[in-house]
C-alpha positions in Angstrom: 171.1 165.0 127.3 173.1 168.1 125.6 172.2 170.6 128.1 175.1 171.9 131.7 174.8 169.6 134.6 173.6 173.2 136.0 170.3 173.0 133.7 169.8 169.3 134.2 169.9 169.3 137.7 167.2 172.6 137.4 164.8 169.9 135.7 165.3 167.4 137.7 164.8 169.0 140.6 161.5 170.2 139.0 160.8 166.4 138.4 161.1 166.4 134.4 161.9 163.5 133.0 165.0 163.3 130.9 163.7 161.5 127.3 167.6 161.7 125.5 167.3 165.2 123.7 164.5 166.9 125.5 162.9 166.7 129.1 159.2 165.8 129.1 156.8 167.2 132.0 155.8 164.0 134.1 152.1 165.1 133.9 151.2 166.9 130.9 153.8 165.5 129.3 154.8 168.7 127.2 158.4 168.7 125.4 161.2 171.0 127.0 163.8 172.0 125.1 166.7 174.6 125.1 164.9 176.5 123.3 161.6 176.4 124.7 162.4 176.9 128.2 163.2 179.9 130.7 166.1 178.0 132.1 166.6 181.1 134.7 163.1 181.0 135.9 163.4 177.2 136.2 166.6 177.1 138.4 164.9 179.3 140.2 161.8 177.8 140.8 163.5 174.7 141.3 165.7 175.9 143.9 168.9 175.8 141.8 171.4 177.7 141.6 174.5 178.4 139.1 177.4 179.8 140.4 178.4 182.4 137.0 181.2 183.8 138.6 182.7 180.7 138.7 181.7 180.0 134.8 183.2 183.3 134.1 186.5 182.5 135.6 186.9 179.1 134.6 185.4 179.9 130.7 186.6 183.3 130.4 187.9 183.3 127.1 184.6 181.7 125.7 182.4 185.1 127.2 185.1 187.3 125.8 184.7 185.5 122.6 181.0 184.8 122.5 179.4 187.6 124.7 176.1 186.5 123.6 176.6 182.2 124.9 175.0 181.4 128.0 178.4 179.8 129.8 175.7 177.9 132.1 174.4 176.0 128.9 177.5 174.2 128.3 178.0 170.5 128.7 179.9 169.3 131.0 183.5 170.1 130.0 186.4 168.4 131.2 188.9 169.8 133.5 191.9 169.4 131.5 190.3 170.8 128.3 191.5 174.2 127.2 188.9 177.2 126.5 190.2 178.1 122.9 187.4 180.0 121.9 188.1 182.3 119.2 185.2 185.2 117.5 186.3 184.0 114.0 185.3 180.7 115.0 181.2 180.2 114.5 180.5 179.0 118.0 182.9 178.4 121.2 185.8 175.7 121.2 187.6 173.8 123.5 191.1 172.0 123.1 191.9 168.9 124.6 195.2 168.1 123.3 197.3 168.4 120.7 195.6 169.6 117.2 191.7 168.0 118.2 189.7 170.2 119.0 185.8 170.4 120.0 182.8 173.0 119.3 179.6 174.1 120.9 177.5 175.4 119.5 174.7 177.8 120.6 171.4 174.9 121.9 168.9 177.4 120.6 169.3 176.5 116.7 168.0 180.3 115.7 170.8 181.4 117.6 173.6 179.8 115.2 175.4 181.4 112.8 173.9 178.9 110.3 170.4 177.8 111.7 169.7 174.8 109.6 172.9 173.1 111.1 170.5 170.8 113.6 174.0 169.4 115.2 175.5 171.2 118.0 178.5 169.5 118.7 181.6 169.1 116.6 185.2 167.1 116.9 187.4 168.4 114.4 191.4 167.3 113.7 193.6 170.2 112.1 196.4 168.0 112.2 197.9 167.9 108.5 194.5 169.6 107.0 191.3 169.7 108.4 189.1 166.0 109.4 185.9 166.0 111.1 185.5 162.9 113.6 182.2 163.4 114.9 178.7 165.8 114.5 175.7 165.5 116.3 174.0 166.0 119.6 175.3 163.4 122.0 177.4 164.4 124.5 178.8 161.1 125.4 180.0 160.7 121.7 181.7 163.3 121.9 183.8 162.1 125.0 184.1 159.0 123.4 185.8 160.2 120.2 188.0 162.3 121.9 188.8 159.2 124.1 189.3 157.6 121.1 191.8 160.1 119.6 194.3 160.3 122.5 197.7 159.6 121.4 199.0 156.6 122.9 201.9 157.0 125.7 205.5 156.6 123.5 206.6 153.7 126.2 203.5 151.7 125.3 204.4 152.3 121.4 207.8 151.5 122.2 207.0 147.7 124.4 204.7 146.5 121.1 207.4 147.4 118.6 209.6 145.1 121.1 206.9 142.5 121.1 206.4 142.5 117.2 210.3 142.4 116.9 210.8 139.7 119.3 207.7 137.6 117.6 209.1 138.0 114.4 212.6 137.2 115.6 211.2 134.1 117.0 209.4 132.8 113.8 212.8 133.1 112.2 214.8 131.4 114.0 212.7 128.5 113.5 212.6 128.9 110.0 216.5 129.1 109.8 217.8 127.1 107.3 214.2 126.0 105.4 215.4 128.7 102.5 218.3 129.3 100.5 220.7 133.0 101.7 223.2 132.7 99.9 223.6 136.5 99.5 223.0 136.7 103.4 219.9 138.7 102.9 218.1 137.1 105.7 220.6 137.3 107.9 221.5 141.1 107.4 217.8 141.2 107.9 217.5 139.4 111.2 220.6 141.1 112.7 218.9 144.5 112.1 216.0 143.5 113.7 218.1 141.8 116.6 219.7 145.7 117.0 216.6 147.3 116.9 215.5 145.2 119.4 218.5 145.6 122.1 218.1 149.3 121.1 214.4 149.2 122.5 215.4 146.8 125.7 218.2 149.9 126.8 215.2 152.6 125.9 212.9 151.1 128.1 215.1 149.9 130.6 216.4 153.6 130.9 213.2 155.1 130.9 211.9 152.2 133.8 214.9 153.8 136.1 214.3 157.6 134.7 210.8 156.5 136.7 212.3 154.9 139.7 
């Protein structure tokens, strides 16, 4: 479900049953979507209510940005995430690291800038150009790919280059001997990597201690 934890808890409190991409009245079984329902009157009725004040402070920037975006119609954005909305931008976006970052669009498709665009949600990359990872309407996804895109901690990088350096090493030295270096190739070759490997051991046992 693309809709705020705010909203969803409004129709379930109402006891509408959450289909995926809309909520569905239990006994008429009418469609509700963003679009099609008075979300105010709803929380209300349903004895919900949304604390704006704190939307405003913690998503400031976005209704600076996007006056018109209903802050209490935003999925459920991570903690960590910066609000890096900007009015050049179509819709509001949010940063969770580095260069990746993620878009919202309006839920009411008339409201967009481009109303055909049925997907509301967008994980873009503007590290050395501009790559889309994900657009559609699934909230999870998008959590997912951003999951997915987290750079890995350099001390993890760092103990798997030791690993593949010590597994090569090791094939090697059983090999020693089965072919002909005479010109000492492989064994300039095998010192290097013996180097690089020490030079990884002190790296990591340095940064072990810098950890206590």
């Amino acid at each position: 479900m693309a809709y705020s934890t705010q909203y969803e808890a409004a129709a379930r409190a109402a006891g509408w049953i959450d289909d995926g991409s809309v909520f569905r009245h239990p006994e008429t079984n009418e469609m509700f979507g963003p679009a099609s329902v008075d979300w105010c009157k709803l929380c209300a009725a349903a004895g919900v209510e949304i604390d704006h004040d704190a939307l405003l402070r913690r998503f400031s920037n976005t209704a600076q940005e996007f006056p018109d975006f209903d802050l209490a119609s935003l999925p459920e954005i991570p903690e960590s995430w910066k609000d890096a909305s900007w009015h050049n931008e179509t819709c509001p976006g949010f940063n969770p690291f580095g260069t990746v970052y993620v878009f919202v669009d309006y839920p009411n498709a008339a409201d967009r800038e481009f109303p055909e665009c049925e997907e509301r949600f967008s994980v873009i990359d503007h590290a050395g150009g501009v790559v889309s990872h994900y657009h559609g309407n699934d909230w999870d996804a998008v959590l997912e790919m951003v999951e997915s895109l987290q750079p890995e901690e350099p001390e993890n990088l760092l103990r798997d280059s030791l690993g593949a350096i010590d597994a090569l090493l090791t094939q090697c030295y059983q090999m020693q001997g089965m072919f002909d270096d005479s010109d000492g190739t492989i064994a300039e070759a095998v010192e290097s990597a013996e180097e690089m490997a020490e030079r990884l051991r002190k790296a990591l046992k340095v940064g072990t201690d810098a950890k206590g």
